[in-house]
C-alpha positions as protocol buffer text, in pm:
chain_id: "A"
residue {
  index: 1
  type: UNK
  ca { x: -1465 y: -904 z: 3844 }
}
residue {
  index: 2
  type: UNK
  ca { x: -1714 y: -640 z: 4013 }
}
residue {
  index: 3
  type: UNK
  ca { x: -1384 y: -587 z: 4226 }
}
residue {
  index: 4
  type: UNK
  ca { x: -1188 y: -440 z: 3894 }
}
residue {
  index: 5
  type: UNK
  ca { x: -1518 y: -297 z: 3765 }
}
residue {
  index: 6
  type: UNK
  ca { x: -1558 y: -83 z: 4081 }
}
residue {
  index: 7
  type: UNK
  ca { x: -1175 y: 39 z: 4065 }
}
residue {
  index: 8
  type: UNK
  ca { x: -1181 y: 167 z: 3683 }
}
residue {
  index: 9
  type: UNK
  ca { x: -1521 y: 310 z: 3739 }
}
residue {
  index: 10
  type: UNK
  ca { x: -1388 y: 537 z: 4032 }
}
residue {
  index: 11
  type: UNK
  ca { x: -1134 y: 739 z: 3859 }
}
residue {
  index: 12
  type: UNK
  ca { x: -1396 y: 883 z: 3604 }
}
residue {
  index: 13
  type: UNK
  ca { x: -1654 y: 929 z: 3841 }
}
residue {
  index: 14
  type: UNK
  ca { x: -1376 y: 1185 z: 4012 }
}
residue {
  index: 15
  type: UNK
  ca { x: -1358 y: 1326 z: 3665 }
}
residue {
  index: 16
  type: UNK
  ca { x: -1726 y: 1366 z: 3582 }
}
residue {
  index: 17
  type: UNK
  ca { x: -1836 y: 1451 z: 3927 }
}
residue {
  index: 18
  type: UNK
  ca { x: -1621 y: 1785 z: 3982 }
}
residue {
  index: 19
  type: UNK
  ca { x: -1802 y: 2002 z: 4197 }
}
residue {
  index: 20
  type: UNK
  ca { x: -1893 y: 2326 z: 3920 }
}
residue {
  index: 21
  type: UNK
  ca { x: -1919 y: 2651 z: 4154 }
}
residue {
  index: 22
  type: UNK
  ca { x: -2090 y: 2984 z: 4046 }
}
residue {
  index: 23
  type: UNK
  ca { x: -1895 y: 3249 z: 3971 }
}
residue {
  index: 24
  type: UNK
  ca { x: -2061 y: 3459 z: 4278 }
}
residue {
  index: 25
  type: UNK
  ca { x: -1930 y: 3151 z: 4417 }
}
residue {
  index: 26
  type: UNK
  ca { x: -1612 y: 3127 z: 4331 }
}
residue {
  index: 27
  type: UNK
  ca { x: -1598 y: 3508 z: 4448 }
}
residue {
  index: 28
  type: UNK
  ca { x: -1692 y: 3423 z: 4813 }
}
residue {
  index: 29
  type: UNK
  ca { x: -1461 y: 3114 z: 4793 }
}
residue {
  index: 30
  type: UNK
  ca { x: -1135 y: 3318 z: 4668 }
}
residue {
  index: 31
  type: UNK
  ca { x: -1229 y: 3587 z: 4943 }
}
residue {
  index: 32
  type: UNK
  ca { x: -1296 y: 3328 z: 5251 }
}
residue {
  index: 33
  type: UNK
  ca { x: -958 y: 3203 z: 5115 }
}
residue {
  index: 34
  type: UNK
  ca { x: -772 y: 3507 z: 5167 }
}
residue {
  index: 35
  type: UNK
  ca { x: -791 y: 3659 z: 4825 }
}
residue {
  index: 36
  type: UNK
  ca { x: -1034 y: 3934 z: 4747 }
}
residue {
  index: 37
  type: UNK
  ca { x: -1092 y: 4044 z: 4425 }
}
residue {
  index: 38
  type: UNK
  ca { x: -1364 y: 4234 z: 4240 }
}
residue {
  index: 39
  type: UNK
  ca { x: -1593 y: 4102 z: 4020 }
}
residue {
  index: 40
  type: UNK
  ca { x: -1452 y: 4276 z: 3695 }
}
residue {
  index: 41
  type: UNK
  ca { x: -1066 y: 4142 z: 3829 }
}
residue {
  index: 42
  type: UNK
  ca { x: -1256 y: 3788 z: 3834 }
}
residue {
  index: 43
  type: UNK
  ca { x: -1358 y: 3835 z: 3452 }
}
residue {
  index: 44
  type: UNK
  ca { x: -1013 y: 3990 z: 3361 }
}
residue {
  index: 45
  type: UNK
  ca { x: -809 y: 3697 z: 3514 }
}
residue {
  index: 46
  type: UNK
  ca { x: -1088 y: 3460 z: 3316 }
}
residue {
  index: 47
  type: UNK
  ca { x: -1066 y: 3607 z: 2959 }
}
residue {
  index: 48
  type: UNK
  ca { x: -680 y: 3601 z: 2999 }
}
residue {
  index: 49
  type: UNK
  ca { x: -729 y: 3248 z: 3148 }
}
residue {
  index: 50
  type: UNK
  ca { x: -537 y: 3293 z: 3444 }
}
residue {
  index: 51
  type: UNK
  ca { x: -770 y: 3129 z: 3677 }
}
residue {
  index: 52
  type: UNK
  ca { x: -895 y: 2774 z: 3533 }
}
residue {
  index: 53
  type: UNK
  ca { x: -1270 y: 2802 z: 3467 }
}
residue {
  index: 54
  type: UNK
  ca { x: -1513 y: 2671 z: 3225 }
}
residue {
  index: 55
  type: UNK
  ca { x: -1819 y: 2751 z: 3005 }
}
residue {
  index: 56
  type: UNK
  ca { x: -2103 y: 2564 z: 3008 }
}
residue {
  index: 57
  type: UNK
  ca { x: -2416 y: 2689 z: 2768 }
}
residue {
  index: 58
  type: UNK
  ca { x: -2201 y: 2958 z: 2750 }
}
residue {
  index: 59
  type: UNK
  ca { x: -2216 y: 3068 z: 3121 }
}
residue {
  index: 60
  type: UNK
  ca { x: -1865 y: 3106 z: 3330 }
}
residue {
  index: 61
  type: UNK
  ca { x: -1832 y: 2787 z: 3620 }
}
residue {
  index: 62
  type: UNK
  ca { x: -1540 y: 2735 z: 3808 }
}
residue {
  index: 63
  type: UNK
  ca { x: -1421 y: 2419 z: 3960 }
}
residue {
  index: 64
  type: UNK
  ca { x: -1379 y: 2429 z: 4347 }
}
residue {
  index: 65
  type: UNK
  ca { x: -1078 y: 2177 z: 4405 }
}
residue {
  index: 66
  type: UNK
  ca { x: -883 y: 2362 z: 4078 }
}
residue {
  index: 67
  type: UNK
  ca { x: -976 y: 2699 z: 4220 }
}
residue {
  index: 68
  type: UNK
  ca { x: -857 y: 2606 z: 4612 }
}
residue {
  index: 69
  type: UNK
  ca { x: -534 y: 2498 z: 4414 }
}
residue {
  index: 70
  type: UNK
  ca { x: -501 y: 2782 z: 4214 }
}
residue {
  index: 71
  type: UNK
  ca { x: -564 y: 3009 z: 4531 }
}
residue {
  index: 72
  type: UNK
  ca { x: -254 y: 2794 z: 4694 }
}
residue {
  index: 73
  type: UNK
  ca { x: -19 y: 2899 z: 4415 }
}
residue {
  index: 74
  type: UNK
  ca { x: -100 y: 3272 z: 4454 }
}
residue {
  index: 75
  type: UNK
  ca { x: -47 y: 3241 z: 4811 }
}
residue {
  index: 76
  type: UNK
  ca { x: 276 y: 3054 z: 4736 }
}
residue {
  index: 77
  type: UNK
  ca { x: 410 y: 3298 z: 4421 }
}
residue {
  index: 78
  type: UNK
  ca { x: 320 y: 3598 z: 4684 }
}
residue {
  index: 79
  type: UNK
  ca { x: 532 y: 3527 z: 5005 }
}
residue {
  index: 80
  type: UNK
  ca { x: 818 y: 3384 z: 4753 }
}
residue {
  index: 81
  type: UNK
  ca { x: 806 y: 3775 z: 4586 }
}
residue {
  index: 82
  type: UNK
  ca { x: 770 y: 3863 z: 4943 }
}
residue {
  index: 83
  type: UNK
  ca { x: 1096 y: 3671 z: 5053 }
}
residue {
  index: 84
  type: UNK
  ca { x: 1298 y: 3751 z: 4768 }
}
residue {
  index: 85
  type: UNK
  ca { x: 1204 y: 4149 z: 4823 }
}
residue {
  index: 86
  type: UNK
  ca { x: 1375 y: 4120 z: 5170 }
}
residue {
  index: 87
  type: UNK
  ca { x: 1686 y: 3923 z: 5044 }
}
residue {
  index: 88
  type: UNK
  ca { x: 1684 y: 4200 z: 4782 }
}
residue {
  index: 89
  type: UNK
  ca { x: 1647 y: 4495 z: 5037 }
}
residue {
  index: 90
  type: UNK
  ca { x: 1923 y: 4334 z: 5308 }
}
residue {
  index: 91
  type: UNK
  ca { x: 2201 y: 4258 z: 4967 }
}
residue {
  index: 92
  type: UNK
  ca { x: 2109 y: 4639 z: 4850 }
}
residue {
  index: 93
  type: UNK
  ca { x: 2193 y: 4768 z: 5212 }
}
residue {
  index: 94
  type: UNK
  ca { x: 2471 y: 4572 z: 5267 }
}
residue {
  index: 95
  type: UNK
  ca { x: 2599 y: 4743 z: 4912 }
}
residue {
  index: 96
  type: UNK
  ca { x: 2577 y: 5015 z: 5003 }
}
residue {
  index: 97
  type: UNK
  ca { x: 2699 y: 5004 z: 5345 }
}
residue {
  index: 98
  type: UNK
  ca { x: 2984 y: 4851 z: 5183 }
}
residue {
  index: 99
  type: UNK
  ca { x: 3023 y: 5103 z: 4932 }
}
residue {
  index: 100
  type: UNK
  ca { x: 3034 y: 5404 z: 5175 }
}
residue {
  index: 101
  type: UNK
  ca { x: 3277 y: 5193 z: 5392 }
}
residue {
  index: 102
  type: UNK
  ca { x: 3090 y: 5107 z: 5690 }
}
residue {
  index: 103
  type: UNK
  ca { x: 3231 y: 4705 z: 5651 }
}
């Protein structure tokens, strides 16, 4: 019985137990992570909830394993614009290489 006790407690202590960062904090996280912003982009990308954050007593916290996550995805959507801007570049030369007739 403490057995089963033990295993439903544990999923709602991982709920209840987030780790709540500052938002200075959050700012030196998203910049050792590769993603330097300033302090008014921070509040932008908050009031348009972009970037998952709370408010508690009506003061901004972010939560460190959704912000690492959300840091991924930005990483991710940026070298997939990256990639697609070189496909892009290499089809629009080849157009027009083919167009002029240099096959």
């Amino acid at each position: 019985m403490e057995e089963i006790k033990k295993m439903l407690r544990e999923p709602i202590q991982k709920l209840v137990f987030k780790e709540k960062i500052s938002f200075n904090d959050a700012l030196d996280l998203l910049s050792q992570n590769g993603y330097n912003i300033s302090r008014s982009k921070l509040y932008k990308l908050t009031s348009t909830n972009s970037i998952p954050h709370g408010k508690i007593n009506n003061k901004l916290v972010f939560f460190r394993d959704e912000l690492i996550l959300w840091i991924e995805n930005q990483i991710l959507k940026n070298e997939s614009r990256k990639n697609n801007s070189v496909i892009y570049s290499a089809i629009s030369k080849s157009k027009r290489q083919y167009k002029d007739g240099n096959r």
